[in-house]
N, C-alpha and C positions, 0 to 999 in steps of 0.2 A: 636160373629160373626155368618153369617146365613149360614147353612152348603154348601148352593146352592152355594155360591160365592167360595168355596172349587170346586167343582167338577172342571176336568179336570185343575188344578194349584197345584202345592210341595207346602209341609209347614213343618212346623214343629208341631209335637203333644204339645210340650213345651208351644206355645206360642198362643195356642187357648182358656187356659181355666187356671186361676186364683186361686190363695188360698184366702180364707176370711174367716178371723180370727171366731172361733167356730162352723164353720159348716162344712159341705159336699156339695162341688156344682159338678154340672152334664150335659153335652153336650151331645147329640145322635148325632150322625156323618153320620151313617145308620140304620134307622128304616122299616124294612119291614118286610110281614108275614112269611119267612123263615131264619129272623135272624137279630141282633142287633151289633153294634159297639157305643161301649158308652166311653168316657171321664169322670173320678173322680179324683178330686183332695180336696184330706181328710185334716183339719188342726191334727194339734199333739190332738193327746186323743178323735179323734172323730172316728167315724165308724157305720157298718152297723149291726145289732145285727140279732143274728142265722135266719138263712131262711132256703126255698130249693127250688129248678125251677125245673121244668121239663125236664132240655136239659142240656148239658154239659157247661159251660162255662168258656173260657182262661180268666185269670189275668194277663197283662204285665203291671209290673212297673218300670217306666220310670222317677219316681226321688222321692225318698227318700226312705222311710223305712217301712213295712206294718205285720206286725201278720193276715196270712189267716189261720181261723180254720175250718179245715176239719173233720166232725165226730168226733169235739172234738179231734181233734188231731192239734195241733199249726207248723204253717210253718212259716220261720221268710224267709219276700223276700226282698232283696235293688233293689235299681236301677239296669235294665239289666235283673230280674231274671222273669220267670212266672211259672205258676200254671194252671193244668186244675182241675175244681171245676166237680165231677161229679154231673151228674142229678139223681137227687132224694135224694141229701143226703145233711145232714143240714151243713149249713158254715156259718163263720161270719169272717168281715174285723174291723180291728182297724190298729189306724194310732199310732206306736210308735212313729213317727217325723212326720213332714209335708209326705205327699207323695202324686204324680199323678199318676192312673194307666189307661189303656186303657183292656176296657173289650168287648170281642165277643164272642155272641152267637149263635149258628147256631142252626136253629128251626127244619131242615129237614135233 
């Protein structure tokens, strides 16, 4: 779906963005220079392997199951729960079960 036909209409986060089987797909909902709202929806055993950004950024997951590793430290999140990832320190996502999360980052 193109995010424009989003603007000023309700939806549901559920039903904008799809599982498909062995990957990680991804929606930006809002891209701009002081900050990001992204859509992932991870299959089982896939994920994003250790990084780190610059800016602090929220995890809310919104349906199923996810392992956020924070400095090497493991947070287990279901559906309902989130996480702030801080800036500058290294994380990584894996999908114990299927899971969507909704991720924002503010730049400024």
């Amino acid at each position: 779906m193109r995010k424009e036909k989003l603007i000023g209409k309700k939806f549901e986060l559920d039903s904008l963005i799809d599982y498909h089987k062995g990957s990680v797909v991804s929606l930006a909902l809002v891209s701009k220079k002081t900050g990001t709202v992204t859509l992932f929806a991870f299959d089982k055993g896939q994920g994003l392997s250790e990084h780190s950004a610059p800016f602090d950024a929220l995890a809310y997951v919104f349906d199923g199951e996810a392992e956020i590793i924070i400095s090497k430290k493991p947070h287990h999140l279901k559906m309902g729960e989130m996480i702030i990832m801080p800036a500058n320190e290294s994380h990584a996502v894996k999908a114990l079960n299927k899971f969507k999360m909704l991720l924002i980052m503010i730049k400024s």
